[in-house]
Every structure is written in structure tokens, then in C-alpha cells.
VOBA-1610 file (N, C-alpha, C; in pm, whole numbers, padded with zeros to 5 digits, always signed):
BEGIN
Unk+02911+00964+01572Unk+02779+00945+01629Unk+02678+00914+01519Unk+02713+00940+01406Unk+02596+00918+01298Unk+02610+00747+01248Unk+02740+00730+01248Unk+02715+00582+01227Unk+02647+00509+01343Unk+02621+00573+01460Unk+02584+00489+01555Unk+02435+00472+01492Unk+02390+00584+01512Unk+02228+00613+01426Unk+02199+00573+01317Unk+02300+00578+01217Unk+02284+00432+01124Unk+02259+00340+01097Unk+02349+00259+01221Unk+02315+00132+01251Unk+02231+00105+01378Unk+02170+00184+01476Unk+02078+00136+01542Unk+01936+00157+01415Unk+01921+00235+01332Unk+01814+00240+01244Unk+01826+00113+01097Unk+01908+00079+01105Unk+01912-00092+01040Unk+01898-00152+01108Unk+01937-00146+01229Unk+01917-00290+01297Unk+01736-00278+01362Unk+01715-00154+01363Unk+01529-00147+01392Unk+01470-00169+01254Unk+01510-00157+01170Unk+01428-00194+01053Unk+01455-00332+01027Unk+01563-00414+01046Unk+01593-00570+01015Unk+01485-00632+01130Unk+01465-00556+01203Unk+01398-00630+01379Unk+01270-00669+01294Unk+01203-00509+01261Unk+01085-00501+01173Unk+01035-00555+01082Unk+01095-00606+00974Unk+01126-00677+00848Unk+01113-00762+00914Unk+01241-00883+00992Unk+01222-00980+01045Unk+01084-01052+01107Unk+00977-00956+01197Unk+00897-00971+01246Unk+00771-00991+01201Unk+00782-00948+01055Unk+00655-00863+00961Unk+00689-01015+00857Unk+00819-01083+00819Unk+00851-01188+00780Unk+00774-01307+00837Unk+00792-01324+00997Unk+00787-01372+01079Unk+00586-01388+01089Unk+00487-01260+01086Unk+00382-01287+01080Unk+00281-01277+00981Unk+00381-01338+00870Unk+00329-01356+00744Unk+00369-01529+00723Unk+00448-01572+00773Unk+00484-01716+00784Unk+00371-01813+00860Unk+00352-01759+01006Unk+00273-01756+01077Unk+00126-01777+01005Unk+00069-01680+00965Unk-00036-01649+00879Unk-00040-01759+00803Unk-00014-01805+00729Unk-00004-01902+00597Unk+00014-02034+00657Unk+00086-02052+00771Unk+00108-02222+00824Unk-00070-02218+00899Unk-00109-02087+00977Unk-00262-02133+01016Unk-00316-02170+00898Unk-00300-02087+00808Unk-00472-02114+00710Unk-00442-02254+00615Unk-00281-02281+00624Unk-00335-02411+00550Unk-00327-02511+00623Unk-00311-02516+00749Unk-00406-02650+00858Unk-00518-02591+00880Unk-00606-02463+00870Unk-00737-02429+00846Unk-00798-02519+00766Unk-00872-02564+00783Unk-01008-02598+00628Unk-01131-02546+00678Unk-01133-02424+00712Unk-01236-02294+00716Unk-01254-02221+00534Unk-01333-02195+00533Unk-01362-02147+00365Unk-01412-01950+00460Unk-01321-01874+00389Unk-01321-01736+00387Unk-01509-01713+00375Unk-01547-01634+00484Unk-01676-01605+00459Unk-01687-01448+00409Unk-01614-01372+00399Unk-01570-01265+00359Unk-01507-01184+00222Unk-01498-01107+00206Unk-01451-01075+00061Unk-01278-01170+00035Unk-01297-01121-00089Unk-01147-01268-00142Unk-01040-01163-00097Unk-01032-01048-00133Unk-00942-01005-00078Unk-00874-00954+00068Unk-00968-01004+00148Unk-00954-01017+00271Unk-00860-01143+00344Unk-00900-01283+00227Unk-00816-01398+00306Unk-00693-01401+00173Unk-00629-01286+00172Unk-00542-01288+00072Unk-00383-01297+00259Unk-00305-01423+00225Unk-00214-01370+00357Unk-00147-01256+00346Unk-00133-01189+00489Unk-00071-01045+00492Unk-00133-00968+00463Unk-00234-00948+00420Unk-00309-00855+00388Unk-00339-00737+00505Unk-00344-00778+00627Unk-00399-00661+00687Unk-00231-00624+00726Unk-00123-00697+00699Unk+00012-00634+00752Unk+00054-00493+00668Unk+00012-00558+00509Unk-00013-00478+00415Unk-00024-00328+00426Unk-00198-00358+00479Unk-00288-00279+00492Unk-00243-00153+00634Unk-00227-00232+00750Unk-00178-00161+00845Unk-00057-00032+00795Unk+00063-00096+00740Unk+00181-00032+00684Unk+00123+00067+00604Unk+00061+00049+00463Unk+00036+00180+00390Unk-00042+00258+00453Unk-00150+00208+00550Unk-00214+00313+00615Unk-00144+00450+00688Unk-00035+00352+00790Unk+00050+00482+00863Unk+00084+00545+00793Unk+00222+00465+00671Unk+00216+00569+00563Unk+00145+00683+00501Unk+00041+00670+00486Unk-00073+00785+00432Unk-00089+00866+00505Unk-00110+00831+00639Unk-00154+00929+00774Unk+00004+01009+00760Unk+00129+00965+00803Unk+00266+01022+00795Unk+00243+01156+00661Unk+00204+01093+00562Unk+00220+01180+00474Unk+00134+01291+00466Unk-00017+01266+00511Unk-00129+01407+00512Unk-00042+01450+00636Unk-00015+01440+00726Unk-00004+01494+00792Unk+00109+01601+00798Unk+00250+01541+00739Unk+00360+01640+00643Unk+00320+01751+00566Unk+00185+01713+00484Unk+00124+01758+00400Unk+00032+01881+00477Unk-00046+01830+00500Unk-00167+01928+00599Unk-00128+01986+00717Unk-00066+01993+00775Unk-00074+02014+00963Unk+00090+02077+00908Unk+00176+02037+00831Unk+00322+02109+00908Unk+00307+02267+00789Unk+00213+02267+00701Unk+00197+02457+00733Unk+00131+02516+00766Unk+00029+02421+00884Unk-00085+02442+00960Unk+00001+02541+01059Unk+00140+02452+01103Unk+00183+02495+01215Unk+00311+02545+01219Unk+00339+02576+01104Unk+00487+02650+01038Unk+00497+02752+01111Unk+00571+02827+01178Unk+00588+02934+01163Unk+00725+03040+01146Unk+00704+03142+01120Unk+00854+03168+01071Unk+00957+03188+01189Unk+01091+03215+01133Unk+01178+03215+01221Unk+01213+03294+01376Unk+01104+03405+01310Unk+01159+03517+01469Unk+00998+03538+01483Unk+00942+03425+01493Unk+00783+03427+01548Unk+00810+03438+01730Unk+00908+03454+01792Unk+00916+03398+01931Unk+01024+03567+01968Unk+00996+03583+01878Unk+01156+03719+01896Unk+01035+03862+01966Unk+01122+03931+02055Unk+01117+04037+02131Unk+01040+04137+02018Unk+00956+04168+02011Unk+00915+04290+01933Unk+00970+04396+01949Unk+01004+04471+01837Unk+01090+04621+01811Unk+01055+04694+01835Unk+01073+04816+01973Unk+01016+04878+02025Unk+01003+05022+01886
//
């Protein structure tokens, strides 16, 4: 059963990859039949940038949240156990 979970979690990350490939290609065939000039900061019409941006964000949130909230809400093992009369 673990190889199954293996490979359904490669084949969701190739989907992902593929897709994230896919709208970064996208991205770059608009802007160069664009001849719009970026009215915005330079690093804004950098392509991919907000795919970038999106990804490390969750990342960060994933991680405070590992960080902050799971010994917010730890609790020990026989927190649920019958008290000793």
C-alpha cells in the first residue's frame, strides 16, 4: 500500500510541475505578443513571478503554522484518559 501512495504522490506532483510548467509558458507567449510596457514595479513583470510568489507563500504559512499553532495545540498523551480516582 505504500507504493501505491508513492506513486499517486508523484504522479500529483508531476500533474503540478506539469501545470506550473504549463503557466509559465503561457505567461511568456502573452507578454511577448504584448507590446504593453509594465506600469508597475520591474519586479512584478518578471514571468512567473506571482507562481513564484503564490508557492513560497503557502510554504511560509505551512511552516508558522507547524511552528506556532502545533504546540498551541499539543497535547499530551493521556490528556483524554479517565482521571484516577
Amino acid at each position: 500500500m505504500d507504493l501505491k501512495k508513492i506513486s499517486v504522490t508523484k504522479s500529483l506532483m508531476m500533474v503540478f510541475l506539469g501545470l506550473s510548467g504549463l503557466l509559465v509558458t503561457l505567461e511568456l507567449s502573452i507578454r511577448m505578443r504584448s507590446h504593453e510596457h509594465g506600469h508597475g514595479p520591474a519586479w512584478m513583470a518578471t514571468p512567473g513571478f506571482f507562481l513564484i510568489f503564490g508557492i513560497l507563500g503557502a510554504i511560509i504559512l505551512a511552516i508558522a503554522a507547524k511552528l506556532i499553532l502545533f504546540p498551541l495545540l499539543k497535547r499530551d498523551e493521556d490528556y483524554y484518559a479517565e482521571p484516577e480516582s
